[in-house]
C-alpha positions as a LaTeX table, in Angstrom:
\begin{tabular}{lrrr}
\hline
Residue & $x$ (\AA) & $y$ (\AA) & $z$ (\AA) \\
\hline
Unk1 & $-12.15$ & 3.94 & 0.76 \\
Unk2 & $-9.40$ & 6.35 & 0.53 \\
Unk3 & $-6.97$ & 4.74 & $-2.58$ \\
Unk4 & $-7.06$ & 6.60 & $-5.08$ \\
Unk5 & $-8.20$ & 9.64 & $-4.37$ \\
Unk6 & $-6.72$ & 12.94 & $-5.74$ \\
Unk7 & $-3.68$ & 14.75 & $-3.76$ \\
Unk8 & $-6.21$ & 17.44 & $-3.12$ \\
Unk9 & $-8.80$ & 15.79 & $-1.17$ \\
Unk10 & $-6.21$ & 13.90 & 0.94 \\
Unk11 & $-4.22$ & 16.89 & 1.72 \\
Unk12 & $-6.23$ & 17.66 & 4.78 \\
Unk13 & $-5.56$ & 14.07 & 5.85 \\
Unk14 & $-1.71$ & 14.83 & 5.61 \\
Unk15 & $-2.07$ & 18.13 & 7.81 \\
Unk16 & $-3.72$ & 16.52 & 10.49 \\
Unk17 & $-0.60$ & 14.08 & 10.50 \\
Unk18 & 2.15 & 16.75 & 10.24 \\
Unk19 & 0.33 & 18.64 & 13.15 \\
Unk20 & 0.28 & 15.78 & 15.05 \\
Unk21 & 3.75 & 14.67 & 14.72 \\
Unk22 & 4.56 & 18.35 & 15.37 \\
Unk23 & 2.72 & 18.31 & 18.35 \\
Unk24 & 4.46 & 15.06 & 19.64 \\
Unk25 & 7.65 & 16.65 & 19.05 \\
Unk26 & 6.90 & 19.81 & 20.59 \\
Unk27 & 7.81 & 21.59 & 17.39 \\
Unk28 & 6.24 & 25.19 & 16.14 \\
Unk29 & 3.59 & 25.12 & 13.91 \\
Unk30 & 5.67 & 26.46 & 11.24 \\
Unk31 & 8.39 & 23.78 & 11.36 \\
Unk32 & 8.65 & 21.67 & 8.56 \\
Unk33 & 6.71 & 18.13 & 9.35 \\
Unk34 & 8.66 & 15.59 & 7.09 \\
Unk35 & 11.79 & 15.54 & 8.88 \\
Unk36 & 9.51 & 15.35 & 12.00 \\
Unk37 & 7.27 & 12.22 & 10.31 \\
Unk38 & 11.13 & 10.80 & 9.41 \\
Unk39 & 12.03 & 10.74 & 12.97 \\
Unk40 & 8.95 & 9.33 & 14.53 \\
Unk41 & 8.97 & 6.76 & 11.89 \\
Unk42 & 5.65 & 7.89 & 10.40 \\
Unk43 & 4.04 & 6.97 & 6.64 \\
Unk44 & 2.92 & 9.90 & 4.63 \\
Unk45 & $-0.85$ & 9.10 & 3.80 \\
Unk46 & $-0.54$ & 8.02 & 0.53 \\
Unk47 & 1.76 & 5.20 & 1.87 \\
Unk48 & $-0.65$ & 4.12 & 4.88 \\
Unk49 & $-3.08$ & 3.77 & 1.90 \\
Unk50 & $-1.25$ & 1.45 & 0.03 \\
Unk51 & $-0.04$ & $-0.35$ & 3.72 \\
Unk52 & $-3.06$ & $-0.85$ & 4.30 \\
Unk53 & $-4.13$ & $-2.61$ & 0.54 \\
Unk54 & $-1.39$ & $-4.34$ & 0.76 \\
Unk55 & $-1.51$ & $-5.91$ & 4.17 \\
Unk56 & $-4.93$ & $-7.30$ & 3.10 \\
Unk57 & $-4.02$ & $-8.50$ & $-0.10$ \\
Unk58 & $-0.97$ & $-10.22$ & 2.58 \\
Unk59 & $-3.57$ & $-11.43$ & 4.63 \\
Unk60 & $-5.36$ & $-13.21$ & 2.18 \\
Unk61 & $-2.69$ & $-14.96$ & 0.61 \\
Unk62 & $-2.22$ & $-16.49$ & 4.30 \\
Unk63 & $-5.93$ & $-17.26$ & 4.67 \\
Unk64 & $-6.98$ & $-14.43$ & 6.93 \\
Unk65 & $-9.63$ & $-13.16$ & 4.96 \\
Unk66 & $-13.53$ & $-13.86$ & 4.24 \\
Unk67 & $-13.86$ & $-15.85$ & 1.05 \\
Unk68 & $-15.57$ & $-12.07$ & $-0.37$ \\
Unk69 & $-12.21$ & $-10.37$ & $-0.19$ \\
Unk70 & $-9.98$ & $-12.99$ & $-1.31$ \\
Unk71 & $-12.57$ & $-13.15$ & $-4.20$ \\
Unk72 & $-11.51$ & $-10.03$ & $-5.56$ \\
Unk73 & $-7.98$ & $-11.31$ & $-6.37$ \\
Unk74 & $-6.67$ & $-13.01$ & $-8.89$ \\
Unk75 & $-2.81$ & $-14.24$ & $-8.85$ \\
Unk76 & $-1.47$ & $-14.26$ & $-12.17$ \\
Unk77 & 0.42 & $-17.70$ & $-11.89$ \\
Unk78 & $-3.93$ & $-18.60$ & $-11.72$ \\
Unk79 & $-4.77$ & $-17.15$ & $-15.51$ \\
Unk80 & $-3.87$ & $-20.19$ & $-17.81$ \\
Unk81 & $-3.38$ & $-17.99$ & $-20.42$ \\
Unk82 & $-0.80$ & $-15.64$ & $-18.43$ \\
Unk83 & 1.11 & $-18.08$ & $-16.59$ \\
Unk84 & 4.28 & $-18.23$ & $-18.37$ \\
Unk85 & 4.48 & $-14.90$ & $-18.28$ \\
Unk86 & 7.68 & $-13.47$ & $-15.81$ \\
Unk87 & 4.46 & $-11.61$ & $-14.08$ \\
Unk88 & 3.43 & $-14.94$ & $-12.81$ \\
Unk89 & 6.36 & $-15.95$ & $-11.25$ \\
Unk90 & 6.96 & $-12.82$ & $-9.20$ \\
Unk91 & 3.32 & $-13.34$ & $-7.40$ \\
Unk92 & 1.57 & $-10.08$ & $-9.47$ \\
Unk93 & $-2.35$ & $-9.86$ & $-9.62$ \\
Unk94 & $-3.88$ & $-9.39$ & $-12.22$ \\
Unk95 & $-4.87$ & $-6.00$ & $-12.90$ \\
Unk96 & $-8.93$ & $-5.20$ & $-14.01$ \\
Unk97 & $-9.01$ & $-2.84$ & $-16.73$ \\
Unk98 & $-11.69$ & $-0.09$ & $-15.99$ \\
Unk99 & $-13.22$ & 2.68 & $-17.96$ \\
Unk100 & $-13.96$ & 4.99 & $-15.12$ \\
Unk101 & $-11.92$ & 6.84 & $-12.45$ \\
Unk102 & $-13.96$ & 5.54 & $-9.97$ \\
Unk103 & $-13.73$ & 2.15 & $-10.87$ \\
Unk104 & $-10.01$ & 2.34 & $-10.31$ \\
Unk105 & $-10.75$ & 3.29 & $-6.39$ \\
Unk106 & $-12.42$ & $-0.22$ & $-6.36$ \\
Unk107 & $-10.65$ & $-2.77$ & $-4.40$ \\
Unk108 & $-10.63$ & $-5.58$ & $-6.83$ \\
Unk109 & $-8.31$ & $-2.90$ & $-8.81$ \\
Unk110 & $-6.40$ & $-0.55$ & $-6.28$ \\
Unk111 & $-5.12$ & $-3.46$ & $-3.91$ \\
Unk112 & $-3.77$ & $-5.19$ & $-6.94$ \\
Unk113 & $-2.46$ & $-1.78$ & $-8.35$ \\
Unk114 & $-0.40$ & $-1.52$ & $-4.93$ \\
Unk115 & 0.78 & $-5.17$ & $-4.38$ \\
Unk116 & 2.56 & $-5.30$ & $-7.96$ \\
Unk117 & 4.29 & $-1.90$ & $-7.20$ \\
Unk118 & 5.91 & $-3.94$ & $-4.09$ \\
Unk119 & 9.43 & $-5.81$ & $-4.97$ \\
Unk120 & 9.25 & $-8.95$ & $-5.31$ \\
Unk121 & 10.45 & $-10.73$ & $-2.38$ \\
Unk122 & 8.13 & $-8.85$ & $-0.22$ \\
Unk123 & 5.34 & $-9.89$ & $-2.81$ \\
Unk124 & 6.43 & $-14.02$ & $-1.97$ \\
Unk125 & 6.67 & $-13.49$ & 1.54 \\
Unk126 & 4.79 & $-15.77$ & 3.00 \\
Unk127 & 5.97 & $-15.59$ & 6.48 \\
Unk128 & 4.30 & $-14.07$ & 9.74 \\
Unk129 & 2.10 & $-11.46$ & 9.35 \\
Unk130 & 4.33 & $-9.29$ & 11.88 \\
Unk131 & 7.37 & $-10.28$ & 9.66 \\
Unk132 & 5.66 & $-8.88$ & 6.67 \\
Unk133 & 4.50 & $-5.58$ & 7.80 \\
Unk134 & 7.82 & $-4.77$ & 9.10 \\
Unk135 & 9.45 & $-5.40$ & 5.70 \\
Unk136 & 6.86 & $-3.32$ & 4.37 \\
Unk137 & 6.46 & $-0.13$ & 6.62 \\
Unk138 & 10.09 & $-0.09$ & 5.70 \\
Unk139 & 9.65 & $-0.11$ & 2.10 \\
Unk140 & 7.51 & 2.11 & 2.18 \\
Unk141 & 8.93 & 4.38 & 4.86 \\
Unk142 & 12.09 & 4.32 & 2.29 \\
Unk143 & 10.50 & 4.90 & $-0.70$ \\
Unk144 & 8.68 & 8.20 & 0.67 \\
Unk145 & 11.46 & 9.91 & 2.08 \\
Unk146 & 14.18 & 8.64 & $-0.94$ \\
Unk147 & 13.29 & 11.83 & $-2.63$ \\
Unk148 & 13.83 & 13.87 & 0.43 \\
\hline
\end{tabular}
């Protein structure tokens, strides 16, 4: 529901976090929140967004989905026509083209959008489902406070 939505709309969504990590630190409401959301270990919300799509997407490729979701996603290495291509091999979805900005909030688009952004040994990991999201909150976790 929330991927792809503009930074404006989940802005209020990311103040609710940074006052609540403030508030678990016992920090003024003035302090600066990221180094606060660094130290509890915390995802900014775009990156709980994309946990969250990608987890599914995980969770599918395990079997731990309805047949509806796992419907929605097509590996590349599955399109005869694409799967020579390097894209296959690195376990990419294939990507819906859409004509509408709302039809790239759609599921069958965003979760795919997110899982080929992932590297690619975290794409093939087939392992626990507790394995995986710990290799991926820590992408992720990494990749958001890089810039920082």
């Amino acid at each position: 529901m929330l991927a792809g939505l503009p930074a404006a709309t989940l802005a209020p969504l990311q103040r609710v976090l940074n006052a609540a990590a403030r508030l678990v630190l016992d920090l003024k409401p003035r302090d600066h929140a990221t180094p606060a959301l660094r130290e509890l270990h915390w995802l900014p919300i775009t990156q709980r967004i994309e946990y969250k799509l990608c987890l599914l997407v995980h969770k599918t490729f395990v079997g731990h989905t309805p047949d509806y979701i796992s419907d929605l996603l097509t590996p590349v290495a599955d399109i005869p026509t694409r799967s020579s291509l390097r894209a296959s091999s690195n376990g990419n979805l294939f990507l819906p083209r859409t004509e509408r900005r709302f039809g790239d909030r759609a599921f069958s688009v965003a979760a795919p959008r997110a899982w080929n952004r992932l590297p690619t040994e975290l794409k093939i990991m087939r392992s626990s489902t507790t394995t995986f999201k710990r290799h991926l909150k820590t992408f992720l976790f990494n990749s958001a406070h890089s810039s920082h």
